[in-house]
C-alpha positions as CSV (number, residue, x, y, z in Angstrom):
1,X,72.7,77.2,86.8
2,X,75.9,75.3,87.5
3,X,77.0,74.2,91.3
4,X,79.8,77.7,91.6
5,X,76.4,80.0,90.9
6,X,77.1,80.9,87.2
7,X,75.0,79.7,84.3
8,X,78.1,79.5,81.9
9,X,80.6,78.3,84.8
10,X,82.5,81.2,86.9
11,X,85.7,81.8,84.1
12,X,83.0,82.8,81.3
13,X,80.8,85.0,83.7
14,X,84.2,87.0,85.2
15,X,85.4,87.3,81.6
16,X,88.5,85.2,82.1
17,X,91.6,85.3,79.4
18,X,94.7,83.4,79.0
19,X,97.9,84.6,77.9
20,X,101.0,82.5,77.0
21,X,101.6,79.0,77.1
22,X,104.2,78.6,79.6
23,X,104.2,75.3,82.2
24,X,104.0,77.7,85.4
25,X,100.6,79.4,85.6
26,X,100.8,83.1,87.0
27,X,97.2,84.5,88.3
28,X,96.7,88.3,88.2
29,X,93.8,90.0,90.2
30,X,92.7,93.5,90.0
31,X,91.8,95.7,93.1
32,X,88.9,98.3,94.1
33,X,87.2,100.4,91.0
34,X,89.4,98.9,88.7
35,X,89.2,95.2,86.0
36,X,91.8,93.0,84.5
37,X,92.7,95.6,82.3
38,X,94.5,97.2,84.8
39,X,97.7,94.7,84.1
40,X,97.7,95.5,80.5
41,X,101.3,97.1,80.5
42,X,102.6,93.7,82.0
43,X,100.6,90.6,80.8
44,X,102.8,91.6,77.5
45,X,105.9,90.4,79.3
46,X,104.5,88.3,81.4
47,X,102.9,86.3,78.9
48,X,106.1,85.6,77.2
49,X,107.4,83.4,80.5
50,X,104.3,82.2,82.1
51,X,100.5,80.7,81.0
52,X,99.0,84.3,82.9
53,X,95.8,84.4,84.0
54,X,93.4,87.5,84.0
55,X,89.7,87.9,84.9
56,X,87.4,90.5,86.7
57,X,86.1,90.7,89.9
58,X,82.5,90.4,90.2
59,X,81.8,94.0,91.5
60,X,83.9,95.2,87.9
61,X,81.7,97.5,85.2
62,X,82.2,94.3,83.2
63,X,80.6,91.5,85.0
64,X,76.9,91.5,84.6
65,X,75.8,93.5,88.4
66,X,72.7,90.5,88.7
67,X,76.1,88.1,89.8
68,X,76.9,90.8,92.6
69,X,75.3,89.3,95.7
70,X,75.7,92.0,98.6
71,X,75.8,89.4,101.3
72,X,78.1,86.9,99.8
73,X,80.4,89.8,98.7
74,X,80.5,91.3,102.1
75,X,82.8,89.2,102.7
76,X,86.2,88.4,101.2
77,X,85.3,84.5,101.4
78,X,83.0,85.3,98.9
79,X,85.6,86.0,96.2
80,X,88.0,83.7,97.8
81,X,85.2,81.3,96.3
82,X,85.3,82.1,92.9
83,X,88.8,82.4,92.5
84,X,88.8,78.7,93.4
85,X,86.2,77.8,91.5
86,X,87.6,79.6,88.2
87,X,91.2,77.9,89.0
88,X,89.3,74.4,89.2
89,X,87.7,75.0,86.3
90,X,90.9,75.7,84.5
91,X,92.5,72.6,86.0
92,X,95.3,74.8,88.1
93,X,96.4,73.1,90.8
94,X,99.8,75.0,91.4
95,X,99.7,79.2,90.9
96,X,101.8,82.3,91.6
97,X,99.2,84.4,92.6
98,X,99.7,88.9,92.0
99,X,97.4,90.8,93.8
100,X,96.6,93.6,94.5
101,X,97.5,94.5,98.3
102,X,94.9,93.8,100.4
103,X,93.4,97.0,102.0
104,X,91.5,95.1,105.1
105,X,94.8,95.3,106.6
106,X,95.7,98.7,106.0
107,X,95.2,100.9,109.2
108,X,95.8,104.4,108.8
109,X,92.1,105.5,108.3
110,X,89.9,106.4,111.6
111,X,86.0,104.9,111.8
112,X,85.0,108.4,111.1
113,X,87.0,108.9,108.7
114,X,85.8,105.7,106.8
115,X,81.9,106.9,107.5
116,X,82.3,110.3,106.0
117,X,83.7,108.7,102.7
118,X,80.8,106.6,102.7
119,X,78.6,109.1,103.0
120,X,80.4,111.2,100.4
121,X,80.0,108.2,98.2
122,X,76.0,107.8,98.8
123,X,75.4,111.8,98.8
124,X,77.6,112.2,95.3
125,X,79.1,109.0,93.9
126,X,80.4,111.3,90.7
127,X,81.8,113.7,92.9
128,X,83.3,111.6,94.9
129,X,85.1,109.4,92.2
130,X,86.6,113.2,90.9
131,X,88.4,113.4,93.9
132,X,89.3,110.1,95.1
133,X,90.9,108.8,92.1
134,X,94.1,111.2,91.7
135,X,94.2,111.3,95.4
136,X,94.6,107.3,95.3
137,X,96.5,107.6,91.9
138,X,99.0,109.8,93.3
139,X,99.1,111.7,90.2
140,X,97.1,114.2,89.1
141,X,95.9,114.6,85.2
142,X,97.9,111.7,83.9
143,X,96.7,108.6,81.3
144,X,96.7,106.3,84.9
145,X,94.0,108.7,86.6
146,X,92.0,109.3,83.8
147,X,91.9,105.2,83.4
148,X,91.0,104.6,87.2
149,X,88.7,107.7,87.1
150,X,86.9,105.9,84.2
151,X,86.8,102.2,85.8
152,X,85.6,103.7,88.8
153,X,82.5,105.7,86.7
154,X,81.3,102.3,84.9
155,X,80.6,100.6,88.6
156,X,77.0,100.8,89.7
157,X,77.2,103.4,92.6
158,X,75.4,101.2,94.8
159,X,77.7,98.1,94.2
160,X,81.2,100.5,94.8
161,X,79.6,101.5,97.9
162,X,78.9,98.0,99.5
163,X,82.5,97.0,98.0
164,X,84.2,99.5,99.5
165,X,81.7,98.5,103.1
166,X,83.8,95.4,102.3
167,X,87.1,96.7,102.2
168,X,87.1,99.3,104.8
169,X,85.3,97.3,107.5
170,X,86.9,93.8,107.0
171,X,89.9,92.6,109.3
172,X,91.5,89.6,108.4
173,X,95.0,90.0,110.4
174,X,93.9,87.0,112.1
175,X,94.1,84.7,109.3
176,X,98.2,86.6,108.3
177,X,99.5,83.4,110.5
178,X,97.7,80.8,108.8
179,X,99.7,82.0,105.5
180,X,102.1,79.6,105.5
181,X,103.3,79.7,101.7
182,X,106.2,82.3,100.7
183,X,104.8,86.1,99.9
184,X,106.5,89.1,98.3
185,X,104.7,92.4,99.4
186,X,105.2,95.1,96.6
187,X,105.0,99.2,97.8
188,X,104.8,102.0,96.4
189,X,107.3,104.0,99.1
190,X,104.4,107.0,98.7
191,X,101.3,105.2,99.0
192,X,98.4,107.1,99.9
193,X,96.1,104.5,100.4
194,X,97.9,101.6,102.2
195,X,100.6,103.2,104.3
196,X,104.1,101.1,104.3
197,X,104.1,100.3,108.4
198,X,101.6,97.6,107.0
199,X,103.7,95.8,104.1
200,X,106.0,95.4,107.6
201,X,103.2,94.4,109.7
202,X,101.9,91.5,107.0
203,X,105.8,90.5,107.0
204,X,106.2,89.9,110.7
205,X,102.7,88.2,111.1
206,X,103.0,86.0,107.9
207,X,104.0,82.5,109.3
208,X,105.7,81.6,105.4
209,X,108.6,83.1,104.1
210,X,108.2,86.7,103.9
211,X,110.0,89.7,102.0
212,X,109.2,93.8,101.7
213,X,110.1,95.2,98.1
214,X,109.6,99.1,98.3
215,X,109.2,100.7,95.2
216,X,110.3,104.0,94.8
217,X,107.8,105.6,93.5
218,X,104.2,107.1,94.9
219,X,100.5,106.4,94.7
220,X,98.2,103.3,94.9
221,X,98.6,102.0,91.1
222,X,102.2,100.6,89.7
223,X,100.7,98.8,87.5
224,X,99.9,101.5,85.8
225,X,102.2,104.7,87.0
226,X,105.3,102.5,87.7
227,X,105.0,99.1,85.5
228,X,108.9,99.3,84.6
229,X,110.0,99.3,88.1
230,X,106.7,96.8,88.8
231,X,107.9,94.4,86.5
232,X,111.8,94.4,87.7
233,X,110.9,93.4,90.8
234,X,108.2,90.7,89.3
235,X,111.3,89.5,87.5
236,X,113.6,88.9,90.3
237,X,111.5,87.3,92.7
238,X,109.4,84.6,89.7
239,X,113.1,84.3,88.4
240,X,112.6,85.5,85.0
241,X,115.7,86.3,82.8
């Protein structure tokens, strides 16, 4: 076993891909119950302009579950970790890094609240998956929900529910004025997961340049319910013609 923990180095063992061959790399990384296939309406374009960079998430249906270490991953330094150790594998030393918005910050949710959708998770994982996913969609009975629905159904019920321990519990709004590189904060106007009071929150407390682009659109997923307006606004702020 290699020094970062995976036999065949961390890029193999999270699936990593690489699209285009431009001189700027751009890093793409997937959220909660979903894998890198949730860019796949934008790597397309993407590709074109910039070497993009794709892989899952070590909690993702796609990642052997013997690499998910419930202690490491409970907290977000674990991942932090092998998204350093895939980019120094590749060489990177300079990346545009896409996201997807961070939900330790996100407010909006009371402690019971959080409990009883943990308990829903352990009581009925299936269940609960039926109802969270257009609820977090935004959409109901559309290609996007079924495909979130789907990613969220492949996870080991066990691993989604200390993931989502992860991102409930976690605070990290301590370490917003240590950013000090320039962010763009991307919202869906109707988000019913991360409300928009905390794309303004992250701007205030970011010690970098900051900016709030508000998409007009609803739910949790652009990438998937909104990639045209997604990628207009990918376009203005990386400067792509």
């Amino acid at each position: 076993m290699d020094a970062h923990g995976y036999g065949g180095g961390t890029y193999a063992a999270l699936n990593g891909k690489i699209y285009g061959n431009g001189t700027e790399t751009l890093v793409l990384a997937h959220g909660y119950g979903t894998d890198q296939s949730v860019w796949h309406y934008l790597v397309p374009y993407l590709a074109c302009c910039f070497k993009v960079v794709v892989f899952d998430l070590v909690f993702s249906a796609n990642v052997s579950p013997d690499l998910y270490n419930p202690k490491k991953y409970s907290s977000f330094n674990g991942y932090a970790s092998d998204l350093v150790n895939l980019l120094d594998e590749l060489n990177v030393n300079k990346t545009i890094f896409v996201p997807l918005m961070r939900k330790d910050t996100m407010g909006g949710f009371t402690r019971s609240e959080i409990n009883a959708l943990f308990k829903q998770m352990d009581r009925n994982y299936t269940s609960w998956v039926q109802a969270f996913a257009p609820a977090a969609v935004g959409m109901n009975n559309t290609p996007a929900t079924t495909e979130f629905k789907n990613s969220l159904w492949r996870m080991k019920p066990e691993i989604a529910l200390s993931v989502a321990r992860a991102v409930f519990l976690s605070d990290w709004r301590s370490i917003l004025p240590k950013v000090l590189v320039p962010c763009t904060i991307i919202q869906s106007k109707r988000d019913p997961i991360v409300p928009n009071s905390v794309a303004y929150y992250m701007k205030r407390n970011l010690h970098g340049h900051a900016r709030v682009e508000i998409l007009d659109t609803r739910g949790h997923f652009p990438q998937l319910t909104a990639y045209n307006l997604l990628l207009k606004v990918l376009k203005r702020f990386l400067v792509i013609s």
